[in-house]
N, C-alpha and C positions, 0 to 999 in steps of 0.2 A: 291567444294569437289567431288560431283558426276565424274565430265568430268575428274577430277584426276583416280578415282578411274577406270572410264571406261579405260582411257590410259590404266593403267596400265593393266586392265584386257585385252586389245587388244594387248599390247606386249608381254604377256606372252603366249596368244592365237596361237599368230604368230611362238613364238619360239619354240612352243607345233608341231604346223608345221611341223617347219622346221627338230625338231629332228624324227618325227615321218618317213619325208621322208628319211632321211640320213640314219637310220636305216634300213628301206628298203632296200635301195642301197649297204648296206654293206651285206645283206643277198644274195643279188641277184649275188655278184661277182662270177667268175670263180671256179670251186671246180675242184681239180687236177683228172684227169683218174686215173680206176685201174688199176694195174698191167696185163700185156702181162699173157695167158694162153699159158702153153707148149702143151695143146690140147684141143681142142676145140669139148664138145660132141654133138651130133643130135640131132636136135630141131624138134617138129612138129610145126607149129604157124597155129593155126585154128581162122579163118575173117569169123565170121555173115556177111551176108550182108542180110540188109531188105531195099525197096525202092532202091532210087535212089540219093546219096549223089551229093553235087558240084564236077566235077570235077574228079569222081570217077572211068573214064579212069585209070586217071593217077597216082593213091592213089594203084592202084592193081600190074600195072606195075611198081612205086617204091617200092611195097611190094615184090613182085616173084624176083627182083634185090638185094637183098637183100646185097650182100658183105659178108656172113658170112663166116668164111673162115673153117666150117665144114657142113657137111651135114644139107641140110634143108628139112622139106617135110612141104607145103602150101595144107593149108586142107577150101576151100571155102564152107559153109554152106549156105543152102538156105530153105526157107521153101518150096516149090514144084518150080514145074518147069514154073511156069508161072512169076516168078519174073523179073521186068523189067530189071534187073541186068545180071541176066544170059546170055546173048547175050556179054555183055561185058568182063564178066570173060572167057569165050570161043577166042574171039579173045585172048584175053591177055593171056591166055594161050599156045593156036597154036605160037603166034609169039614166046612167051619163047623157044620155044622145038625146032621151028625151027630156033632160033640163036643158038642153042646148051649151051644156060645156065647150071648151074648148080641147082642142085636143083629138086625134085620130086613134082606132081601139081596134089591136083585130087579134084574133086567136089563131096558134100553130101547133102540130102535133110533129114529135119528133121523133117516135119510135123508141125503141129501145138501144142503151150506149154501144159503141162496140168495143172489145174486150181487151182491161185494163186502161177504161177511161170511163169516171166517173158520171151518173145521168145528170149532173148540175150542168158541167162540161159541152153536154152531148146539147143538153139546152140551150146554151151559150152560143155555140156554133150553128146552132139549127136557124136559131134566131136571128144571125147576123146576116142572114144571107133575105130577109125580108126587111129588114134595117135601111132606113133610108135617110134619117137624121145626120148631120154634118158631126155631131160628137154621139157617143154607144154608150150607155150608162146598164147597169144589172142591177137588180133588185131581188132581195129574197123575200119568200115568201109571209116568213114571219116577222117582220120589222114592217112598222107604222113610222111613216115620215109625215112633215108638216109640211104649209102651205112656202114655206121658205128654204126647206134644206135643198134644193135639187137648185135650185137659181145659185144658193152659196160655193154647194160644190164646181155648178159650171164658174164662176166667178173665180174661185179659188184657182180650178184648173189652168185659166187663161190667163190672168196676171201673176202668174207665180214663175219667174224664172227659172226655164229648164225642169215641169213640172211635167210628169209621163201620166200621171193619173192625179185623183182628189178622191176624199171618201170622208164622210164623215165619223164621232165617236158614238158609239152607241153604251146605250141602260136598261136592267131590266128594268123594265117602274109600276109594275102591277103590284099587289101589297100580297106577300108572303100567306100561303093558305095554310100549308103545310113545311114538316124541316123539309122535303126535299125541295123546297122554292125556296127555301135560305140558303140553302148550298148552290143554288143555281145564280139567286142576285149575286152572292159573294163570291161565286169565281169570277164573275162576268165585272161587278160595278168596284168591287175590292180587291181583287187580286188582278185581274187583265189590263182596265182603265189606268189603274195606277203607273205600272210599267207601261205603258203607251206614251203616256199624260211625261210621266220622267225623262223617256228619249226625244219626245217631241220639243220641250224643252230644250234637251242638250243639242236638237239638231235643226234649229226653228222651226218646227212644226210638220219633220220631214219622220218618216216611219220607213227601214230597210225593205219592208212589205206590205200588202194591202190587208188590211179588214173588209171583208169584200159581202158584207151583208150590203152595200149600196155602196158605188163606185162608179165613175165617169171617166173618158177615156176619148182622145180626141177618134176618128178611127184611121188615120195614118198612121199612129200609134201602136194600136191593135195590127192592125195591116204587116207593116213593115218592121214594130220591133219584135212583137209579144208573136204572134200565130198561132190562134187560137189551136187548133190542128198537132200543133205542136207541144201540147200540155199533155201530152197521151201518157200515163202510167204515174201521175202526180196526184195525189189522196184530196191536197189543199188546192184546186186549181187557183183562186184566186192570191192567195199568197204568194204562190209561185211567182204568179204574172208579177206581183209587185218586186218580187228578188229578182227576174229578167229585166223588170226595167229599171233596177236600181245597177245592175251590172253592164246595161247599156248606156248608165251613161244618168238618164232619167230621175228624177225625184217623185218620191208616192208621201203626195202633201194631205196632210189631216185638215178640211173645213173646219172651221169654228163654231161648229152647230151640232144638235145630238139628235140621236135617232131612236125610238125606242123598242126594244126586242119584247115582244107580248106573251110571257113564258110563266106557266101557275098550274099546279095540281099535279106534280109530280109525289111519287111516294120516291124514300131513303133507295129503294135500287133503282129506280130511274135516274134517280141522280147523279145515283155512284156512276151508270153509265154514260150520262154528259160528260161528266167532270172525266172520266176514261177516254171519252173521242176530242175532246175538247184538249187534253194531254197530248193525242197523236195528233191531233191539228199541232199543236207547238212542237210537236220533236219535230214535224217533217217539213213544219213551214215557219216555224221562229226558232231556228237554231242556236242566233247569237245569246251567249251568257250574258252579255251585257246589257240583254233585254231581260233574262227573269234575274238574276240575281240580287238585285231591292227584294223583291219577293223572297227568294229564299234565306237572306239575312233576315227578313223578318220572321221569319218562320223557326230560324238557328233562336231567336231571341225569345220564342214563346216556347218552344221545347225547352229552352235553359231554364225560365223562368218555372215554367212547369217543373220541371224534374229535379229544378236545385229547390222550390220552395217546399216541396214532399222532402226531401230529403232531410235541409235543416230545421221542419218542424220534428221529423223521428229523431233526431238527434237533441231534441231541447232547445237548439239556436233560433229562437223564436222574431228576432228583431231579421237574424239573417233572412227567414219565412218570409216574413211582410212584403222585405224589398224584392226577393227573388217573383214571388208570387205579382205583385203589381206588378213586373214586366211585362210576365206572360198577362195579367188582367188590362193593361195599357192597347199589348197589339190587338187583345180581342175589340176592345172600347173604338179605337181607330178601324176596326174594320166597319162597326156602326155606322162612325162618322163619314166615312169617307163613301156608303152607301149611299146616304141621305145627300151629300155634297155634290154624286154624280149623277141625280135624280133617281136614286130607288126611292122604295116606301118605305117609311121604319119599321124594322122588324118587333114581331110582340115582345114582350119581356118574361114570356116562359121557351122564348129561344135566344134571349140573349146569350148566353154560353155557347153555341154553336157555330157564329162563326169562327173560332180562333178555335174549335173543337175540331174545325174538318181539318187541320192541319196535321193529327194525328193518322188520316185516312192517309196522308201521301205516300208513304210508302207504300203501302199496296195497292195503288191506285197505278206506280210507276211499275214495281212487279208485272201489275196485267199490260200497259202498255207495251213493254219492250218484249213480253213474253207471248206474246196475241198475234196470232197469221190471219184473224180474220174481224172483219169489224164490219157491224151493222146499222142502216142509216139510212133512213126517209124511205125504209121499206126493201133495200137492197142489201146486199150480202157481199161485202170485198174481200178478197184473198190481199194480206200486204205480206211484203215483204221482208226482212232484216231489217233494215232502213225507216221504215214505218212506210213508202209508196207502194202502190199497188203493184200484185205480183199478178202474172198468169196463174190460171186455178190450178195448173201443174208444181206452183212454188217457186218458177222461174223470174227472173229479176225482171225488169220491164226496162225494153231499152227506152233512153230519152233521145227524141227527136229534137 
């Protein structure tokens, strides 16, 4: 009766599976463009750049190409002049001006943040105040866009009824060198995308917050809902902005176009540490369950399968094995697919096993987050809070403005 009973629980395991991926994949299809603008208004897009991204040549030079087919002015923030970057954005600027691009380029220094407000932030605002573009779009410094995402988002933004902001999805798409750049596509292309891809779905193409590696924003918007000024002592500033203006009222609309994050040559503790900051970005700026939970049911289904397929191979129930075991072998296989589906590269097949492997890290991945007062990032050092938001370095809460 047992090994009856296990069957049965391992076939429904399996088919728990399988609808779990298919649903994915139905989320993840093609969503139609919006409609052609008869005119297209003047963007500023103001890029932080802190340190020294992969590859961040060629992340600036496809930014200043942009393809918009209205006026753009690219506004490069820095915190003084001694930034390793700064040398790069200078060539990549001369060579602009001198193919006779379209498009206005100028470079700003912003100082250092002031306390209990993030230096993205500190960027953001330093920036807007040279901004002269009719919509304010941001940019990070590691994501590579194409000659059409920046026209979709403004498009998106302005025919989208009751839309406060537009952003596009983003993939890692470089080909895995190392397991920590499989841990890093699979948080990003198999665990994050998916849950995005599923509420976008359920809410046509609407997200309760922004992704804010690249984002457009009319600036009345900015101005009078969000205030920038006003993000003071929040870890996610961009997030944030998208829950302010999802409670004003506003809609934070996903474009139908993807952008790619240029991310390769981490080792196993660099990763562990994304996939840690990459956790407190969701505790403090994607609260809703109803945004991870697909993920962690898939997760409840590859622990079962794992741990009931061990168990009724030691027991001799060897048919129970198979089926328990291909559950957990199903979620690993759909983490592949669903890589490959959001444009990552396929990963080799001496890490095949690894993605549906890091699911075992989660728990003490959440341990460090909820236990951690301080977290480290593009070269900076935050005191947070309980809460996961930034504290005064004395441990004090940080009021919200």
């Amino acid at each position: 009766m047992l090994s009856v009973i296990l069957c049965v629980a391992g076939v429904l395991l399996v088919a728990e599976a399988w609808r779990s991926h298919r649903r994915i994949m139905r989320a993840l299809r093609p969503r139609p463009l919006p409609p052609r603008l008869e005119h297209y208004p003047s963007v500023s897009v103001i890029r932080p750049i802190k340190g020294l991204d992969r590859e961040l040549d060629q992340n600036i030079r496809a930014g200043l190409d942009s393809g918009y087919p209205g006026d753009v002015q690219t506004i490069f923030v820095f915190d003084d002049e001694e930034e390793p970057a700064l040398p790069l954005v200078h060539e990549a600027i001369a060579e602009h001006r001198a193919a006779g691009r379209p498009g206005s380029v100028e470079i700003m220094f912003c100082g250092q943040p002031v306390p209990n407000q993030t230096g993205k932030l500190n960027a953001m605002i330093v920036g807007m105040t040279k901004a002269t573009g009719e919509l304010i779009a941001f940019a990070d410094s590691d994501m590579r866009s194409d000659r059409e995402v920046l026209r979709i988002m403004v498009e998106t933004l302005l025919t989208t009824e009751g839309a406060g902001s537009a952003f596009p999805t983003v993939n890692v798409s470089e080909p895995a060198r190392t397991a920590g750049d499989v841990d890093v596509a699979i948080m990003l292309n198999s665990l994050y995308t998916p849950m995005s891809a599923l509420m976008m779905e359920k809410n046509e193409g609407e997200l309760p917050f922004i992704l804010g590696q690249y984002m457009v924003f009319t600036r009345q918007t900015l101005d009078d809902v969000v205030g920038l000024s006003t993000m003071r002592g929040q870890f996610v500033d961009d997030l944030h902005i998208g829950v302010c203006l999802k409670e004003a009222g506003l809609r934070n609309m996903v474009a139908p176009r993807s952008i790619r994050i240029i991310e390769y040559g981490y080792g196993l503790r660099e990763s562990f540490d994304i996939y840690c900051r990459w956790m407190t970005f969701s505790r403090s700026g994607m609260q809703a369950w109803s945004y991870k939970m697909p993920e962690v049911m898939r997760a409840l289904i590859y622990f079962t399968g794992l741990v009931g397929g061990i168990a009724a191979a030691v027991t001799g129930l060897w048919l129970a094995s198979a089926l328990f075991s291909s559950a957990f072998l199903a979620i690993n296989h759909s983490l592949h697919v669903i890589n490959r589906k959001v444009g990552g590269a396929p990963i080799a097949w001496k890490y095949y096993l690894l993605p549906g492997a890091y699911f075992l890290i989660v728990p003490f991945i959440f341990a460090r987050v909820y236990l951690q007062r301080r977290i480290e990032w593009r070269g900076r050092s935050y005191a947070l809070g309980s809460d996961g938001r930034l504290a005064d370095e004395s441990g004090a809460e940080p009021e919200v403005g």
